[in-house]
Phi, psi and omega in degrees: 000087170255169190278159162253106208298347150279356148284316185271346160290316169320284180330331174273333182287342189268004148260017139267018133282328201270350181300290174334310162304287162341305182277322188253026156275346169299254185012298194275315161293007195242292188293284204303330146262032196244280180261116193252307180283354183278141159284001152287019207271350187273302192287323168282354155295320172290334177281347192252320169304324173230055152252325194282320196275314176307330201261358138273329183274341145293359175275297161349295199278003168257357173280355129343243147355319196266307154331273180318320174302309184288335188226013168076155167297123155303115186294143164237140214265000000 
């Protein structure tokens, strides 16, 4: 059972997406409730909401990804 270094690259770039995601949907959900009285406070709020839903769901999938590289694809019977 070796690991596959190229599974395992992907995975590390896809926790530099997900590092990413992380930092700037607070940043974008903070300026969307700091102007509240602005009239873009609705479209940037829906964008810092799924940078917040995306930076979960990259996380899942590089931990994912990291898995499968170190322990192989799971067989399905």
């Amino acid at each position: 059972m070796r690991t596959d270094k190229a599974l395992l690259i992907k995975g590390i770039k896809s926790f530099g997406y997900t590092a990413a995601t992380m930092f700037i949907a607070p940043v974008v959900l903070y300026q969307a409730f700091k102007n509240t009285d602005k009239p873009l406070f609705i479209p940037v709020l829906i964008v810092g909401l799924v940078l917040a839903g995306l930076a979960i769901y990259l996380g899942f999938r590089s931990v994912n990804i990291v898995m499968d590289a170190v322990f192989g694809k799971k067989k399905r019977s």
